[in-house]
N, C-alpha and C positions, 0 to 999 in steps of 0.2 A: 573313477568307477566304484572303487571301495567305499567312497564317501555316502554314493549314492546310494548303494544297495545296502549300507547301514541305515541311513535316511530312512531307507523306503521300510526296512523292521521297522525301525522306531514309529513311525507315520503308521503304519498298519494297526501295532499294538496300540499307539492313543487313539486311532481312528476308530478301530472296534470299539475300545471304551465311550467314546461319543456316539457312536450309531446306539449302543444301547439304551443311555441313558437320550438320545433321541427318539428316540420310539414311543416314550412313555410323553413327551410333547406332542408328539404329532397324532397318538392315538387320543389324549383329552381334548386336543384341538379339531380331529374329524370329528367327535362325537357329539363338542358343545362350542365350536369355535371358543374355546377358552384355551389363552396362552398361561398355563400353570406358572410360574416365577417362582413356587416355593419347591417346585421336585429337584432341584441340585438340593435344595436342604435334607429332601432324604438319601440324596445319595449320601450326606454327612453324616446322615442319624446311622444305616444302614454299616459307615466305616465305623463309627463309634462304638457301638454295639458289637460288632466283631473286634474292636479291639482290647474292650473290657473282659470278653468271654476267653478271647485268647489269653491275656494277661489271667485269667483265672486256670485256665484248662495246664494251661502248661508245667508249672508244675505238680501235675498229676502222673507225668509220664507218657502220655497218649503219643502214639503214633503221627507226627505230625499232618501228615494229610487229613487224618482225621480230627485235629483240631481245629485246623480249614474249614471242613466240610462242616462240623458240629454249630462251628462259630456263624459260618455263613446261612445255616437251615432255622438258627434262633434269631438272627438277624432280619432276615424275611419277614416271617410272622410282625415283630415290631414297625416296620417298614411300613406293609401291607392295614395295620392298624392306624396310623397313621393318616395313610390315602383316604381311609375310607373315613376317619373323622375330619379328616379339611374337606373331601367334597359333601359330606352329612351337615355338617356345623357351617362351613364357609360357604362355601359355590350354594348349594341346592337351594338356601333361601333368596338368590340370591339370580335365580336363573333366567328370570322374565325381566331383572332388573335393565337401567341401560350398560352398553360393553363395559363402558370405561368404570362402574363398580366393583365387580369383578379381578377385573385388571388390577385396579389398586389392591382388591383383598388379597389377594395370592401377592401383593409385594409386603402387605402387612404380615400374612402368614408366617413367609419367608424369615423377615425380621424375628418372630415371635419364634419361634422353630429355634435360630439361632444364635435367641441370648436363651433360650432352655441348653439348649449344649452347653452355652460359657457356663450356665452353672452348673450345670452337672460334671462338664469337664475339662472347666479349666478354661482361660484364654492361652494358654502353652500350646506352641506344635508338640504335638505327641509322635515318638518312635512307635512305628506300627511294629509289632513282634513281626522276625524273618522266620518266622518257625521254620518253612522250605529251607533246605539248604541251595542257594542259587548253582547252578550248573549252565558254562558256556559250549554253544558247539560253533564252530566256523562255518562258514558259506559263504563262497567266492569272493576271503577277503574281510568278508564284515563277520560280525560276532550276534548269534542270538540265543539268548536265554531258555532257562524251560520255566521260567514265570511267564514272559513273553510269548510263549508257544500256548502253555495254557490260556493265557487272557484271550488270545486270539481264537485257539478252541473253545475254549467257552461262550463266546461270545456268538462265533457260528450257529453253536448248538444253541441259543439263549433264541437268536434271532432265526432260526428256522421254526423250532417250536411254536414262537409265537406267529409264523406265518402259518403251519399248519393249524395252531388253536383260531385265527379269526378265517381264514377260507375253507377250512374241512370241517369245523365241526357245527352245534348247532346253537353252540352259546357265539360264535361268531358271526354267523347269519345275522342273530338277533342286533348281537353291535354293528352291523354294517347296516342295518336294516333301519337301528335308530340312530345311525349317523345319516343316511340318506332322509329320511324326513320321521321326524320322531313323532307326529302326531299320529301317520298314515300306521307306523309300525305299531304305537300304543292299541289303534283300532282294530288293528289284526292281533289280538292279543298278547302282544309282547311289554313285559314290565321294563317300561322307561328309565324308573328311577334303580331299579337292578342293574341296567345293562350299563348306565353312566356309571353307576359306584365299581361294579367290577373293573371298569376301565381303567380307575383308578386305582384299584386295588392291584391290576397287574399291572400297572408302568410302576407300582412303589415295590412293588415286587422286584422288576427290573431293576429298579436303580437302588437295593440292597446288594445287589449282585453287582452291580458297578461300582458301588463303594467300596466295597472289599477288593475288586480287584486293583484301584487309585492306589488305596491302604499299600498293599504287598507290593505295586509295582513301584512306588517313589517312598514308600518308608514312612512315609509319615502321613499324621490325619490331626485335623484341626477344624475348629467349631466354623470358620468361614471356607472353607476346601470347595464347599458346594456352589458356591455363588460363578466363579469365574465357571467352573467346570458347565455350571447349569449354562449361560451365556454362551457358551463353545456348541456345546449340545441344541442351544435353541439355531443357532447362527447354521448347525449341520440339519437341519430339521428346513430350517427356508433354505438352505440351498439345491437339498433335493426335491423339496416341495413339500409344503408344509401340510399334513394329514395326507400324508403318500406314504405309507409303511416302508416299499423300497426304497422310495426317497429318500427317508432318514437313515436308511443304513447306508446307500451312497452316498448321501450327504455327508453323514459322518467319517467314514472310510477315507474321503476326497482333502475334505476337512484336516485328518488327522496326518494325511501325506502331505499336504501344502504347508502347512506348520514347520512340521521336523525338515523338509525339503530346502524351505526357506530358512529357517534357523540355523541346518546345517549347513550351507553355501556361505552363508549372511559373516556366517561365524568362522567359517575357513579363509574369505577373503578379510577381515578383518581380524584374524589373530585371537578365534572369540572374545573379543571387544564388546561387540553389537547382537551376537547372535542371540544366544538366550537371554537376551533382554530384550530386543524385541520381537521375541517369540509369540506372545500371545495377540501382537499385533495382527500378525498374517490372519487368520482366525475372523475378526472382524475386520478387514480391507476385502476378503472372500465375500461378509455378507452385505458389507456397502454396493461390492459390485455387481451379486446378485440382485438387490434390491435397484440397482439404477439401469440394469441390462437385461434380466428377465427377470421381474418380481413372484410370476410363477415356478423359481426354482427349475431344475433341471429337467424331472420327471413331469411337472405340472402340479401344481394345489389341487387337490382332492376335498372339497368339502360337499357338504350333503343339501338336498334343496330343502328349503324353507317353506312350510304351507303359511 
């Protein structure tokens, strides 16, 4: 039973991290059925960036939370530049083209994205600064953190927010409006090519804020970090149904406990042998079985009709 309710921390804390940086697939994907392949890359640019700022801030003497915070609110902005010059530069010429253009550019993107990191920073794993001094508490048996506890809060907060910014407000309207049929919504005066770039600008948003929490939660950040993570992330995006908001965050959440669940059984009967090494497997056996058992994911595929 200890096992399990360790498991089920560990599975919640990576599961949160994948529901976020899910949400930033499944919103470019309601809105232009484009499956992005370069957004794990910003969740790297996003760790990068907070790692250099921290390795500067620190000795400064700053109050460590607020090295955190500082690191993470310059990070963003980078992130969110970023979004907005792959879908400016990449995707928008590129929109009427056929799917499979697309497709490959966001894998070239990705590429280009990250040999810019190897040389900016290195092909080294980097130690992510612990600036947090880490603190355990007990619960029935298992151990959890207060990195842990924040990732998980933050990530509630990250993922409610942006549930109230696309159903309450009126920049959401407009993105749902031109995810359901973008000509009808252009007619009714809403700006097309606005309402795609913000989308992209708040999933890199998101996955700046996921980077940092990868960084601080396993210590280390590296110029390919994004890739597996972004593939976890897509894999939690069809499971809950892919351009289904809630989907992705139960996707990812489902995702993130199957994983550690599996790892850590796999690994107790095996004397971790087998466990964290075949950790990243469970992940995609999840999304073969979705894809051969219900290809509409849990929630159902949400996409927009087509005039």
């Amino acid at each position: 039973m200890d096992i399990f309710i360790q498991q089920l921390i560990n599975g919640l804390t990576l599961g949160s991290v994948y529901a976020v940086v899910a949400l930033g697939y499944t919103m470019v994907y309601g809105i232009i059925q484009l499956i992005n392949f370069a957004h794990g890359e910003l969740v790297m640019v996003g760790a990068m960036v907070a790692f250099s700022l921290i390795g500067v801030l620190l000795p400064m003497g700053l109050h460590p939370m607020v090295i955190v915070v500082v690191a993470t609110l310059c990070a963003i902005p980078v992130c969110m530049a970023l979004g907005y010059a792959m879908e400016r530069l990449a995707y928008r010429p590129l929109r009427r083209a056929p799917r499979l253009a697309p497709l490959i550019t966001a894998i070239g993107v990705s590429i280009i994205l990250q040999h810019l990191a190897l040389l900016v920073w290195t092909r080294n794993n980097l130690a992510f600064p612990q600036v947090i001094k880490t603190q355990s508490y007990a619960i029935g048996g298992a151990t959890i953190t207060n990195v842990q506890i924040a990732i998980m809060a933050m990530s509630v907060v990250m993922m409610a927010g942006l549930a109230l910014l696309v159903y309450r407000t009126r920049l959401g309207t407009a993105m749902r409006a031109t995810a359901q049929n973008a000509q009808v919504a252009g007619l009714m005066g809403i700006d097309i090519n606005r309402m795609i770039a913000a989308t992209f600008v708040i999933g890199a948003a998101l996955a700046a804020v996921a980077g940092v929490m990868v960084g601080s939660y396993y210590g280390i950040a590296h110029y390919q970090m994004g890739t597996l993570l972004g593939l976890k992330a897509f894999s939690a995006a069809v499971l809950g149904g892919i351009g289904n908001l809630p989907g992705a965050m139960l996707g990812g959440l489902l995702l993130g406990v199957v994983e550690a669940l599996g790892a850590g059984y796999i690994g107790d009967l095996t004397g971790d042998v087998f466990g964290s090494n075949y950790q990243d497997v469970f992940a995609f056996l999840v999304l073969i079985a979705v894809l051969v058992f219900r290809p509409s994911g849990l929630l159902g595929e949400r996409v927009g009709d087509r005039a």
